[in-house]
N, C-alpha and C positions, 0 to 999 in steps of 0.2 A: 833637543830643544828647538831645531829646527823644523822648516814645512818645507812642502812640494811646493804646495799650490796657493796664490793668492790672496795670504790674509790668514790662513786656514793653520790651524794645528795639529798637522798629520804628523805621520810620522810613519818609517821604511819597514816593510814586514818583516827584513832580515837584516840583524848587526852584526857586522864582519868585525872579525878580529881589530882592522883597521879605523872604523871607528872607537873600539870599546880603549883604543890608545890615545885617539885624539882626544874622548869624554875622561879617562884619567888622568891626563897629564894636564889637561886644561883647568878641570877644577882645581888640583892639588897646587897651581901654579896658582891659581886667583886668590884661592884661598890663603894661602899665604903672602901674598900681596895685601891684602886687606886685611889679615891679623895684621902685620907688622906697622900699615896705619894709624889703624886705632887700638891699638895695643892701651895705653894711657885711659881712656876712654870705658875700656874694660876692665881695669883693674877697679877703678871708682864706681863704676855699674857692680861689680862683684860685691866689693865690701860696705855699698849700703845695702844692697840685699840679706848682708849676714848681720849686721852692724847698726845699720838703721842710720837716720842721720849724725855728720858729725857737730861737736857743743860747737857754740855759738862763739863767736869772737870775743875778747875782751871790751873792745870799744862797745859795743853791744849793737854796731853796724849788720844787718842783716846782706851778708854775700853772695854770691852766686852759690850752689853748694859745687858745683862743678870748679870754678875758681879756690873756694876754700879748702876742698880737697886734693885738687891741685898743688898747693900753698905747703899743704901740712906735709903729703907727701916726701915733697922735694925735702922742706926742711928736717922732716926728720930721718930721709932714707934715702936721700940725694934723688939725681936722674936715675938712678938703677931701680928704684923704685916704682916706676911710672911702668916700668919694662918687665914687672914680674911676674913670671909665669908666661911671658913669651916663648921659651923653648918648646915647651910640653905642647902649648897650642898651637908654634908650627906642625910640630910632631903630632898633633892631633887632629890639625887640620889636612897635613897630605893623605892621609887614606880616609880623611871624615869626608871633604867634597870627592875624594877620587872615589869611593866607597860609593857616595850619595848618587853623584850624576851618572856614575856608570850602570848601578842597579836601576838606577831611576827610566831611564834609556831604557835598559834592556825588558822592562815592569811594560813599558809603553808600547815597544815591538812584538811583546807577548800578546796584549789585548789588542792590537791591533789589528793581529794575525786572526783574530777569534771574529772579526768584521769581513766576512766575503763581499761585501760590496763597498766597501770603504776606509782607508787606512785612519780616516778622521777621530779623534779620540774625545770622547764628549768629557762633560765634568766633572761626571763619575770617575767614567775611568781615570781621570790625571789625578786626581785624588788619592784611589787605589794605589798607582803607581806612586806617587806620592810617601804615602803614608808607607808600604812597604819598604822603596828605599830608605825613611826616616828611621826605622825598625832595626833595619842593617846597622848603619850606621849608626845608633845609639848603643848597642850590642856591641859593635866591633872599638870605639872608640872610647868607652864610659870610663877607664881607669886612665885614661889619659887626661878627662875632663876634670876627675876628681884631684889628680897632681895638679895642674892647673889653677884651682880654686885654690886651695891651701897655698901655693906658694902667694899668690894674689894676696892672701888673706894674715897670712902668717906674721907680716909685720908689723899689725894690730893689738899681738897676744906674745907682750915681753915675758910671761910665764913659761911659753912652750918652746922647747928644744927646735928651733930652726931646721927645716930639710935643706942639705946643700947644693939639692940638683934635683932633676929630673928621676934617676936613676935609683937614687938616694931614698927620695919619697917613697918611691914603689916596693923598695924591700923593705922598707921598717913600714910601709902598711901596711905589709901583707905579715911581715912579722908580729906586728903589734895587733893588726887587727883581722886578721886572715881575708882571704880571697874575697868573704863578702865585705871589706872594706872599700875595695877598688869598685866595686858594683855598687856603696852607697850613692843614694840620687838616682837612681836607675828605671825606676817606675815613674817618679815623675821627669824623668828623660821621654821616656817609652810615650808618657801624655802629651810629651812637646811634639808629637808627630803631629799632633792637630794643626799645631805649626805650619809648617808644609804642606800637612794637607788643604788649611786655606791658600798660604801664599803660591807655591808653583800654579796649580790651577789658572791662579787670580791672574798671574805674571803672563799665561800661555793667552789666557783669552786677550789680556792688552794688550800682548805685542801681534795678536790676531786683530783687531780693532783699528791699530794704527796702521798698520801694514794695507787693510783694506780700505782706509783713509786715505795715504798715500797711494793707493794702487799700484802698489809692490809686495812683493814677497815678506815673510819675517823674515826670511834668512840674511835677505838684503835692507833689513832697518839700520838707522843709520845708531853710532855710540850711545847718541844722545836722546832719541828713541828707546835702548835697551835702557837708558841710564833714570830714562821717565816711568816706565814699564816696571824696573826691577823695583825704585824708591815706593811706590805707591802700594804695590802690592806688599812689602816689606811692611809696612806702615801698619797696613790693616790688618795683616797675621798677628804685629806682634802686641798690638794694644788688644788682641780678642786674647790672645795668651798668654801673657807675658805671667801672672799667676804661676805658674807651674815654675816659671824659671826663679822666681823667691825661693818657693819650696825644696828646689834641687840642689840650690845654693847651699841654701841652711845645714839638709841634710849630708851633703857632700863635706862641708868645713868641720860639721859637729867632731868628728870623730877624730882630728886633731887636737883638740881641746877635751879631754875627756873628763877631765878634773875638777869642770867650771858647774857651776849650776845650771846652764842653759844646756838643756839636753831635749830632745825628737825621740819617739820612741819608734815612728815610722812616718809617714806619708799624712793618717791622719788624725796624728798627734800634734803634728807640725801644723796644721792647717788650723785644729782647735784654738795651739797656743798664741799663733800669728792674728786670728781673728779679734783673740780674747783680749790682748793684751795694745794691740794695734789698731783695729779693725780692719775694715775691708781696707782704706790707706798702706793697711801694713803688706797687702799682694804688691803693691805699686811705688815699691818703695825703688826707686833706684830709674824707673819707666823713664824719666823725661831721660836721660842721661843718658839708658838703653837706646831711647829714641836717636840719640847724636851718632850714636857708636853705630847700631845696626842701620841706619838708613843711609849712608854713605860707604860703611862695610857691604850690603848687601849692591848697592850701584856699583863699586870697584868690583865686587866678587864677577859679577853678572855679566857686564862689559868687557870684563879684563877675560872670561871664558867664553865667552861669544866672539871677541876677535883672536884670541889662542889658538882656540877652535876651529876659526877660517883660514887661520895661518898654517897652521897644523895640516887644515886637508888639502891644501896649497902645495906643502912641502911635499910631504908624505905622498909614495907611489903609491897609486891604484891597486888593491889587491889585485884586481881581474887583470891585472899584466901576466902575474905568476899564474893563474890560472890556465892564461893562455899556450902556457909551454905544454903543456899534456894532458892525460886524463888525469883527473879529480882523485885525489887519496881513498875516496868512499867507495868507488870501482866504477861510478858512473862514468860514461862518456862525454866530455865538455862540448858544444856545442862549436864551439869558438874553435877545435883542435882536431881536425880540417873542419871547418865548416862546411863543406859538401859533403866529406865522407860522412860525418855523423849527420846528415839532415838524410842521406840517402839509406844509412842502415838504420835509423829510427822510424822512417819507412818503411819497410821491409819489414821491421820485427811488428809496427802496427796493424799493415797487412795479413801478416800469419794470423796473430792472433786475432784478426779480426773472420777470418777465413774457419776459425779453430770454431768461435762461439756462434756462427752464425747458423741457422736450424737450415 
């Protein structure tokens, strides 16, 4: 996520070990700093996306819906209610961002590698990198998302046999609904990379912008800079796609509820029904709400891995210390281990061989 150079969105041709620990431990930390935030936030984003809005008050007082499902909530399922399905999205969030940033990184040092005259990564490429690590990480994460929904959702449908955990969920889904049940939502997962692939982009070139505004580094932009950079760019991702996350919802919860007459029979079935019956309002159901949740989650996420991350390479010894004690595992000679002796027989051997080719 970091640059070299002034303002610019580069990035290292080569990721050591050493960072690909600083890019996991940071995301996985942010990430779950920022679920546990807005946890409250997303359970009421979840269940009007499945649910639609909820009835209207008695007085016939028109409320905030964030406030009145706040209201219901609590009253009918206490504060534990606000918090459900936090487990699963911790647990889904340490290898979702450690998954995300790490591939994401390493997607970036690859195409960079592929620029002999410039580590600069254009908009394409952040994209590519992008949308590849979103790939990852919807793939390695998707049955955790799906626990997640359902318990969110589950204290909506006093019909259905309540999951009692985490753990819980994933074997009676997988009992009841085999392996493709943990992978329901999975395709419109896969279209949420569009996600990503506007927002990092968007986030890389801001904090390139502000950075050459300030005439400083991104590396060295200040909290409140990543906190302007992360919001805006979060912003514009999620109102171009927020669509797919209705659809993911629906099909992810349906299969809890198997009984009910609201049944998807896939991807775009769900789209027909949601249009038919909703219209285009019925993608957007839940959006302002999403909007509270992810643009403060996305600032925490962002910030909170950007200073991790500085602390982290702070802490953390140099690999090139270890390096320094001898030759390289690979057989090659380190340069570093004498430096004269290895600058004198890499001499020598380019001598010969230049001796060898020459007519």
């Amino acid at each position: 996520m970091g640059s070299e150079g002034g303002g610019q969105s580069s990035h290292p041709l080569r990721i050591t070990v050493r960072e690909l620990i600083c890019h996991a431990c940071s995301g996985a930390t942010a990430g779950a700093i920022a679920a546990t935030f807005v946890c409250p936030l997303d359970v009421i984003k979840t269940r009007l996306q499945v649910h639609g809005l909820p009835t209207a008050s008695k007085t016939g007082v028109r409320d905030s819906v964030i406030i009145t499902s706040l209201q219901h909530i609590i009253k009918t399922e206490g504060l534990k209610g606000l918090y459900r399905g936090l487990s699963p999205t911790i647990i889904a969030l340490l290898p979702n961002w450690a998954v995300y940033f790490t591939v994401y990184e390493q997607l970036k040092g690859l195409l960079a590698s592929h620029d002999n005259n410039s580590a600069q990564l254009t908009i394409g490429e952040n994209m590519v990198a992008a949308a590849g690590a979103g790939a990852a990480t919807a793939i390695v994460t998707n049955p955790l998302w799906v626990v997640k929904t359902r318990l969110q959702t589950q204290g909506m449908r006093t019909s259905v046999v309540p999951y009692t955990g985490v753990l819980s969920a994933l074997r009676r889904i997988v009992h009841e609904e085999g392996l493709r049940g943990l992978y329901s939502g999975v395709l419109p997962s896969l279209a949420g990379i569009s996600h990503v692939a506007i927002q990092f982009p968007a986030y890389e070139k801001i904090k390139s912008y502000m950075a050459k505004k300030g005439n400083t580094t991104v590396d060295r932009l200040s909290p409140s800079d990543v906190a302007i950079a992360s919001s805006i760019s979060k912003v514009l991702a999620s109102i171009m796609t927020y669509p797919h996350e209705v659809i993911r919802s629906r099909l992810q919860e349906q299969g809890q509820a198997r009984h009910t007459e609201v049944q998807y029979a896939g991807v775009v079935d769900c789209i027909r029904k949601v249009f038919r019956k909703e219209g285009v309002s019925g993608f957007y159901r839940g959006c302002a709400t999403n909007l509270l949740r992810t643009t403060p989650s996305a600032v925490i996420t962002f910030t909170s891995y950007e200073m991790i991350h500085r602390f982290l390479h702070q802490v953390l010894p140099p690999e090139r210390k270890k390096s320094e004690a001898g030759p390289r595992s690979d057989g090659h000679v380190n340069k570093s281990w004498p430096n004269k002796r290895a600058s004198a027989e890499e001499s020598k051997i380019s001598q010969t061989h230049s001796n060898k080719i020459t007519p």
